[in-house]
C-alpha positions in Angstrom: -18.7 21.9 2.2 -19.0 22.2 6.2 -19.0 19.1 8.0 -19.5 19.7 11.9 -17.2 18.9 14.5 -18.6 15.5 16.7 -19.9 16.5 20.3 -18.1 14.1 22.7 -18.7 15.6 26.0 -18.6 13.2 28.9 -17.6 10.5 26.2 -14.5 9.8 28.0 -15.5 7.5 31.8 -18.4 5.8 29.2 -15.9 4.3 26.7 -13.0 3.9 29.2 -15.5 2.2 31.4 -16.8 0.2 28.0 -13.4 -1.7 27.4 -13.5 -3.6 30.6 -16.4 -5.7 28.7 -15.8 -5.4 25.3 -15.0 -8.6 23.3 -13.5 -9.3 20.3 -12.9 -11.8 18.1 -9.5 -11.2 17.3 -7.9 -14.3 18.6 -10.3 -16.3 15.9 -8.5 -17.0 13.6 -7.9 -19.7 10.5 -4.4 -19.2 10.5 -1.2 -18.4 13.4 -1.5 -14.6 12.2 -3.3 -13.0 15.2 -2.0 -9.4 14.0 -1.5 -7.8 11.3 0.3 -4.8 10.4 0.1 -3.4 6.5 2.7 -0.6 5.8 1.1 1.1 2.6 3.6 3.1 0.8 3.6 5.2 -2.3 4.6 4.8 -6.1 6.9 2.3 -6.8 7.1 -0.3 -9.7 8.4 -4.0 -8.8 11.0 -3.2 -11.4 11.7 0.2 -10.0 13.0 -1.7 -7.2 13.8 -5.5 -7.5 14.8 -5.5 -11.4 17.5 -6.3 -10.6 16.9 -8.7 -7.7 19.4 -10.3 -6.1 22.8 -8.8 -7.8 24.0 -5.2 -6.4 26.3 -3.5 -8.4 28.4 -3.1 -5.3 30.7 -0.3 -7.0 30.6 2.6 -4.9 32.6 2.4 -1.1 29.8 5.0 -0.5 27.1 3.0 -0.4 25.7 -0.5 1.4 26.7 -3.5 -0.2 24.4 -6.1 -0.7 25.7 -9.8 -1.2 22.8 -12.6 -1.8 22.6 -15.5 -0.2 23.7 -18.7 -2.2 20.4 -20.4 -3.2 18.6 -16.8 -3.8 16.1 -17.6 -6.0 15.8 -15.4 -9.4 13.0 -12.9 -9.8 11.1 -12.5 -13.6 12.9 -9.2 -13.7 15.2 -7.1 -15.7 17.7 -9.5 -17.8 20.6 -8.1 -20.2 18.0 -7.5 -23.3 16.0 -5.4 -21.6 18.9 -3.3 -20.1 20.4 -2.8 -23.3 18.1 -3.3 -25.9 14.8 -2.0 -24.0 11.8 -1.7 -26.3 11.2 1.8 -25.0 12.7 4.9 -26.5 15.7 4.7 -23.8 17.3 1.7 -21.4 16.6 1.4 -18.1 19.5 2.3 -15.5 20.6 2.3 -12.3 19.9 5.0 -9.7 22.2 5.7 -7.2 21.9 6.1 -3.3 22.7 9.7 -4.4 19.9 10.0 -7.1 17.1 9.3 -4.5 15.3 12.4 -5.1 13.5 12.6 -8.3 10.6 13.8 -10.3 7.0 12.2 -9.7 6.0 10.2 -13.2 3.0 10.1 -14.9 0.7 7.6 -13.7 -2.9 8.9 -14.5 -5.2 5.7 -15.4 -5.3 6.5 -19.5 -1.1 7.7 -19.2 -0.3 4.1 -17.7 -2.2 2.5 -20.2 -0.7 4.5 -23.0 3.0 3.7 -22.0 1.4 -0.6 -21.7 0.8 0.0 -25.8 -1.5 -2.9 -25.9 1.3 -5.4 -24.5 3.9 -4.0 -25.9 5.2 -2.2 -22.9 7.3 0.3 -25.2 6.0 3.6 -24.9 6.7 4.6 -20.9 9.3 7.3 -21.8 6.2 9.2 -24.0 3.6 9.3 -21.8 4.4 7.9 -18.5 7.5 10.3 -18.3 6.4 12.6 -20.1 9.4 12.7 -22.5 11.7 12.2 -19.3 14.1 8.6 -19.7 14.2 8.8 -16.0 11.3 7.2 -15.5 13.1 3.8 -17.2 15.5 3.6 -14.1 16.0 1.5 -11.1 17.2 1.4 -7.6 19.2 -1.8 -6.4 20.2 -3.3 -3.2 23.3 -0.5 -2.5 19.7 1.9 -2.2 16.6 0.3 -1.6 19.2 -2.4 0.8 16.7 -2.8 3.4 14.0 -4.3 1.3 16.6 -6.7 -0.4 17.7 -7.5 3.0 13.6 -8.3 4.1 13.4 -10.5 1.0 16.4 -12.2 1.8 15.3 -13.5 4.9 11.1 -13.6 4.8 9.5 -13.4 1.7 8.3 -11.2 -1.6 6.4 -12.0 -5.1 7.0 -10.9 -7.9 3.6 -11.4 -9.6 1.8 -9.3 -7.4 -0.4 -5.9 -9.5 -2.0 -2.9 -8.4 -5.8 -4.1 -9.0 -6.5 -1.0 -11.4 -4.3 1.3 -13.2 -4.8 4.8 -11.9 -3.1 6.7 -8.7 -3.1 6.8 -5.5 -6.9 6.7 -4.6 -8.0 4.0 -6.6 -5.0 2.2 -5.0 -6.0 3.1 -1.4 -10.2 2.1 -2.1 -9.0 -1.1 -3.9 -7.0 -2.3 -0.3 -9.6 -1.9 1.7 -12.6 -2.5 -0.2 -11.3 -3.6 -4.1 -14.1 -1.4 -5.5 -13.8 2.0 -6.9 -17.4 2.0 -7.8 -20.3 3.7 -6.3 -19.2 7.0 -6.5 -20.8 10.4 -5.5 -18.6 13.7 -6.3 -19.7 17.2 -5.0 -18.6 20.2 -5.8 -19.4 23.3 -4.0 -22.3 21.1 -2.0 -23.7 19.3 -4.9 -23.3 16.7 -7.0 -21.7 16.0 -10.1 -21.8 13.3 -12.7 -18.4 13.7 -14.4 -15.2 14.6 -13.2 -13.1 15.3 -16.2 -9.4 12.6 -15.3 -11.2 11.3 -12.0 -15.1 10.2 -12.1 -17.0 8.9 -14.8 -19.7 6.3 -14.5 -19.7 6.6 -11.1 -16.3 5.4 -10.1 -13.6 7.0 -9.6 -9.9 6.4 -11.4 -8.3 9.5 -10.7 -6.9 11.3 -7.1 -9.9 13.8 -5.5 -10.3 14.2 -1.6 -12.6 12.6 0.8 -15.9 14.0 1.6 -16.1 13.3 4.9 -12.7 15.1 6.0 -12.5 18.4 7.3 -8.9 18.5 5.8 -9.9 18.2 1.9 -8.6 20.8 -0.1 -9.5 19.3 -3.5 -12.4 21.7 -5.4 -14.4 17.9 -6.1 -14.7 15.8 -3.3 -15.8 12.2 -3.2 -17.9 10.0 -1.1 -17.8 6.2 -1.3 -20.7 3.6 -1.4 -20.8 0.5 -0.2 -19.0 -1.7 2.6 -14.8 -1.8 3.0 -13.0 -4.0 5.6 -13.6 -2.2 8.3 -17.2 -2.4 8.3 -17.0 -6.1 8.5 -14.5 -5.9 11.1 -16.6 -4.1 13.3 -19.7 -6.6 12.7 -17.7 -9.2 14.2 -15.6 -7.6 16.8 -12.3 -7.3 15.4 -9.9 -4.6 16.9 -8.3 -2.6 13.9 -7.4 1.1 12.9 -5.8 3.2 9.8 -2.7 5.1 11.5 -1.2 7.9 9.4 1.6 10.7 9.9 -0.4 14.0 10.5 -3.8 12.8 11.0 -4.1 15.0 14.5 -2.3 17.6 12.7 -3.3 17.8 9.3 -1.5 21.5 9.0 1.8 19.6 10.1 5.5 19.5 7.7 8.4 17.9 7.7 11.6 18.7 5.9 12.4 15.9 3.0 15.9 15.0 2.2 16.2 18.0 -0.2 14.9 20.2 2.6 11.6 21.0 0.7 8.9 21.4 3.9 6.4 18.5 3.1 2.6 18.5 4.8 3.0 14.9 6.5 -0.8 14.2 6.3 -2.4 13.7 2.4 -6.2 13.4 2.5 -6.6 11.0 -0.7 -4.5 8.3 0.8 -6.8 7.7 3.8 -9.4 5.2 2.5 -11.6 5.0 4.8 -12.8 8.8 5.1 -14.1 8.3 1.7 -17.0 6.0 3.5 -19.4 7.8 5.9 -19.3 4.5 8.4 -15.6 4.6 8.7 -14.8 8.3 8.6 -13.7 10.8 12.0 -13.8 13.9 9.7 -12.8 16.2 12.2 -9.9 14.5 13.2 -11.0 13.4 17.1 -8.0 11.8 19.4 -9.7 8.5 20.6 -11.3 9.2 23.8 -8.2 6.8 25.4 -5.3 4.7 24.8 -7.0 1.7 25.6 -10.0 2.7 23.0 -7.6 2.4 20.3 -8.5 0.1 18.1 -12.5 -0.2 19.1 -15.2 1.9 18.2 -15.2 5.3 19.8 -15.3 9.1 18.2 -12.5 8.3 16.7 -13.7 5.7 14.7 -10.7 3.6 14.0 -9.0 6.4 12.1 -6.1 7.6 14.2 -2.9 9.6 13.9 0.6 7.4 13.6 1.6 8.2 17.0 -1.7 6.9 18.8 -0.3 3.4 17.1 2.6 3.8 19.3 0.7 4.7 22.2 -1.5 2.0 21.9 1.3 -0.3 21.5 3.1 1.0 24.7 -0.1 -0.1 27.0 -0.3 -3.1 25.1 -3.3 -2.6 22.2 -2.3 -3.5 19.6 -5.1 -4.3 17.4 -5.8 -7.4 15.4 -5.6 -5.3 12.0 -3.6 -1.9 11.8 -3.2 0.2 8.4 0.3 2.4 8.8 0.5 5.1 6.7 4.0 7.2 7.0 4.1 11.0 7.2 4.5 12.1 3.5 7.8 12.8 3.7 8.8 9.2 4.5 6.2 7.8 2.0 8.2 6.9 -0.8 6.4 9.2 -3.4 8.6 10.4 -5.9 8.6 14.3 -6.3 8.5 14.9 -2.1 9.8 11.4 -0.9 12.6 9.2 -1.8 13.4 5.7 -0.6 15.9 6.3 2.2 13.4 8.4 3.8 11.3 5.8 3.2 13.9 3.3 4.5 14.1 5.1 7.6 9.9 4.6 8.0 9.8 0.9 7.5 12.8 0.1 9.8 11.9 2.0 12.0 8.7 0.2 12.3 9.5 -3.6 11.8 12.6 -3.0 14.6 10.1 -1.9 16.9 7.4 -4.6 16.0 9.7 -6.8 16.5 10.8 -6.3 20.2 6.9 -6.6 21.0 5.5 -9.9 22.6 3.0 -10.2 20.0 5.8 -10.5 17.2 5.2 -13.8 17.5 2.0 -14.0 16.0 2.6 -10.9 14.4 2.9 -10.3 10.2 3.8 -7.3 8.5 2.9 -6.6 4.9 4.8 -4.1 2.7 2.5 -2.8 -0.1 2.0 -0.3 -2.4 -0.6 1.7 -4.0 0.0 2.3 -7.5 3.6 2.5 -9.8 4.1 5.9 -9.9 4.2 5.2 -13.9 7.9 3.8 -13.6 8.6 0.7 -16.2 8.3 -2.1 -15.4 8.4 -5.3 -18.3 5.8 -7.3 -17.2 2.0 -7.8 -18.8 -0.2 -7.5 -16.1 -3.1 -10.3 -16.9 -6.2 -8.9 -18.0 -8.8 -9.9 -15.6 -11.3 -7.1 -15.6 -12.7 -4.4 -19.2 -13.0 -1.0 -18.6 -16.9 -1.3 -20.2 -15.7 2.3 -21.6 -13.8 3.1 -24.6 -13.5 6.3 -23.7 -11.7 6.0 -20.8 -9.8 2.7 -22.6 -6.2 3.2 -23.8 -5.0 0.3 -23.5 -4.2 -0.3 -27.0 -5.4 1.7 -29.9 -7.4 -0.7 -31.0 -9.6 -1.2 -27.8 -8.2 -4.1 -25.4 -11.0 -3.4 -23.6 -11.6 -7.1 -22.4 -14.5 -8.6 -20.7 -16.0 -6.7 -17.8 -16.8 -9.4 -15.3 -17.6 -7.5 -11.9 -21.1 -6.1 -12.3 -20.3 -4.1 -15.3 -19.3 -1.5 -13.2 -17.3 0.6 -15.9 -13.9 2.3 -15.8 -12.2 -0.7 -13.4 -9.8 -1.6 -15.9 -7.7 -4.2 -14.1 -4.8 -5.6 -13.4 -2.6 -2.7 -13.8 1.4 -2.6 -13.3 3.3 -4.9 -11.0 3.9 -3.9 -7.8 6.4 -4.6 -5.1 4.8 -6.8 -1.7 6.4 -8.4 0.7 5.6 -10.0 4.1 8.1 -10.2 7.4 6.8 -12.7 10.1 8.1 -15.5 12.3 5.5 -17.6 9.9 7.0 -16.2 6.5 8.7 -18.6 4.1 12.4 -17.6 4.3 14.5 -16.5 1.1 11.6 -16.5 -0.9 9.6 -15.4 -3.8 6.3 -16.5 -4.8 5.0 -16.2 -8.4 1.7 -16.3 -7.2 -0.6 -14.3 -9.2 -1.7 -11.7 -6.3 -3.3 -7.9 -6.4 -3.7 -5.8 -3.5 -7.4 -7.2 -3.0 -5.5 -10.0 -2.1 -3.9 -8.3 1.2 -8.1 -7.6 1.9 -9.2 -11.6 1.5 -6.4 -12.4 3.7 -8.0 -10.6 6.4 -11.5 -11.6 5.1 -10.1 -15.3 5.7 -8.2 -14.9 8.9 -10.7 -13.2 10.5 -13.7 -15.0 9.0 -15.4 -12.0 8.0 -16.9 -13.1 4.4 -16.6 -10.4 1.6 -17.3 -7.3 0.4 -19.9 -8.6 -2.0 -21.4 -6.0 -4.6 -18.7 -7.1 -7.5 -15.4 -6.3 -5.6 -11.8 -7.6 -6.7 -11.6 -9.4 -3.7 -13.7 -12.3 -5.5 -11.0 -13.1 -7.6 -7.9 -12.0 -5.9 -5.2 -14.8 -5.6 -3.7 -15.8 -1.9 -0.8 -14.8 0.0 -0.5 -17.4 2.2 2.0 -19.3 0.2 4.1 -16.5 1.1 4.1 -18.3 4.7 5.0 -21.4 6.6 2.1 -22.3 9.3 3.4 -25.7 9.5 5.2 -26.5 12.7 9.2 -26.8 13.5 11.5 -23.8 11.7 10.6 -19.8 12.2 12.1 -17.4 10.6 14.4 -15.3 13.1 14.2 -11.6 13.8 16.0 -9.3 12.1 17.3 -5.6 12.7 18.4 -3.4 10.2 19.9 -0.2 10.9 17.6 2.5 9.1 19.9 4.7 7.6 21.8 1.6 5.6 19.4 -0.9 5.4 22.7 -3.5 6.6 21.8 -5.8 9.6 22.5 -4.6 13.2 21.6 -8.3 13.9 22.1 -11.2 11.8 18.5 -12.6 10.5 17.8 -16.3 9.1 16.2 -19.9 10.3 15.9 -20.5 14.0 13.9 -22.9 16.1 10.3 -22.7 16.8 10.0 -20.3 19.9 
């Protein structure tokens, strides 16, 4: 498939000319929360990370020590039985800051379900590590110390699910429109109706390329129908943008903390080139800085550093997507999470110096488990419709299909790590709201007063994250720096006055 480059000549005066009048609506909003930032990383269970929530081993001089605050409240997380008498074939254990690099799990839709064994959460060493124990083990706060250090002084659930089982791209379509139906897949031009671990009855639960992207690689590439957020963003004027590591370069590498070169930009987690309204499939610069975030030829899908330049003139848009460059992703098999560490520090210590941090909240989300355990029964809100694609159990657990009975949306699927850093975040806190990452899509359906999706997406049942925040007046929670490399504060985060 060819898809031709845009002509954009003597675009450039019209649109720079155009943003002296354009208006937006991104100052209407239902809550404080005037921008918001989503950093969408890769493949991690809430166990995988937070099992052991809030107590460090704190056993190696080596390593950042991390010491909760008195009054940390518990997470529903790993207690003594399941660290040493785990249902599954081995016990979970810890990983050290020196055992960041490891082998990507299994965490195809039917493999995930496999390892669930109806409930019984037992087989994960069979099928989601394909024989490998590893995939039973966890990172604490001596590792993964920055995002102990976040939830110590904003907030984080622990009842929050991918919406779907299934990788990466099911993740990705779910945040920004919570529907992974309405599928077309071509191959070699045309269409096909089955794509043997990815489509079937029209939606997809696999990882396959986007259509419209000139960077695909994948033999079967997909195009999405239907709206996603940004479609209803631009009906009413709301600046926003999906920012990822390589988009102007999709040829670029980094080196990964093993020294493998990585390709920093990964066609299947950019949502929004799946949907012909919301794709720049040859990868057009926006025709200026102060375009960022409005409609243009680049059509709100930018590389990482355009965020930045944005930022520096002062745009930053109402709603901005960051995706990292591959290497700093978190994905295990070419990421790890000091790399990723370095990422979402990084970030937040730069949001942070901004005027607008204070309206300003950050999400940190992910889009699928990578297949590592994790104990908890997601709730089963949504049927396959498809018993061949249903392994839940062997004997169906194929509940009721409720959204349209679109088939093969089997949902929820493993718990997932979120958190959310903001002056307005509840401080030292989790939430046991029951939440899915359709909920991170109503919350800027709400905000911004854009409706919903409609046409049977999860966002019609996704739970809130607002009791995640404090909107009421008086406290804020303060700023806080971390130094990327240790995660350890560089400045010392906690309750301050309302500023």
């Amino acid at each position: 498939m060819i898809i031709s480059k845009f002509h954009c000549s003597g675009t450039i005066d019209y649109f720079a000319q155009k943003t002296q009048s354009v208006k937006t609506s991104d100052s209407m909003t239902t809550t404080p929360i005037k921008h918001l930032v989503v950093l969408f990383d890769e493949n991690v269970s809430f166990d995988h990370y937070f099992g052991t929530y809030p107590y460090a081993a704190n056993n190696n001089r080596d390593e950042p020590r991390f010491i909760a605050k008195p009054g940390t409240p518990a997470v529903n997380g790993l207690n003594r039985a399941l660290l040493t008498h785990n249902p599954n074939s081995d016990n979970p254990h810890r990983l050290s800051r020196r055992q960041v690099m490891t082998p990507d799990m299994n965490h195809a839709y039917a493999a995930e379900q496999r390892a669930y064994n109806g409930g019984k959460m037992n087989r994960f060493v069979s099928y989601a590590g394909k024989g490998n124990p590893i995939v039973m083990d966890y990172y604490d706060g001596n590792t993964v110390t920055a995002l102990w250090n976040y939830a110590q002084n904003f907030s984080m659930s622990d009842h929050s699910f991918n919406t779907t089982f299934g990788p990466s791209t099911p993740g990705a379509l779910n945040l920004v429109s919570g529907q992974t139906h309405g599928i077309t897949a071509y191959q070699n031009g045309r269409t096909v109706p089955t794509v043997p671990g990815g489509v079937a009855n029209e939606t997809i639960y696999g990882d396959l390329d986007p259509y419209y992207d000139n960077a695909s690689k994948s033999a079967v590439k997909i195009a999405a129908g239907g709206k996603n957020i940004g479609d209803l963003m631009n009906r009413k004027g709301v600046t926003w943008g999906w920012f990822e590591g390589g988009f102007s370069d999709p040829s670029a590498t980094h080196k990964n903390r093993a020294g493998q070169s990585v390709t920093d930009y990964s066609p299947h987690h950019e949502p929004f080139q799946y949907y012909r309204s919301t794709a720049n499939p040859a990868h057009l610069a926006p025709t200026s800085v102060r375009m960022i975030g409005f409609s243009d030829r680049a059509n709100h899908q930018y590389d990482l550093t355009e965020f930045w330049a944005g930022v520096a003139q002062g745009n930053l848009p109402a709603v901005s997507f960051l995706k990292a460059a591959s290497y700093q992703d978190g994905h295990a098999g070419y990421s790890d999470p000091l790399d990723e560490q370095n990422f979402i520090v990084d970030t937040i210590n730069k949001l942070q110096k901004l005027p607008q941090w204070k309206d300003t909240a950050v999400i940190i989300a992910y889009d699928d488990s990578d297949g590592w355990y994790d104990h908890v029964v997601p709730p089963l809100v949504n049927g396959s419709g498809d018993q061949i694609n249903n392994a839940l159990s062997a004997a169906g657990g194929n509940g009721t299909n409720k959204l349209g009975g679109y088939k093969d949306r089997l949902g929820y699927g493993p718990r997932l790590p979120l958190l959310v850093i903001s002056p307005y975040a509840r401080t030292n806190f989790v939430d046991h709201t029951l939440t899915d990452q359709t909920s991170i899509l109503r919350f800027v359906e709400d905000n911004w007063k854009l409706g919903r999706i409609g046409a049977h997406s999860y966002d019609s049942m996704a739970g809130s994250i607002e009791n995640m925040f404090n909107f009421k007046q008086g406290t804020r929670a303060k700023k806080l720096f971390l130094d990327p490399s240790t995660g350890e504060p560089i400045q010392q985060g906690g309750l301050g006055k309302s500023q």
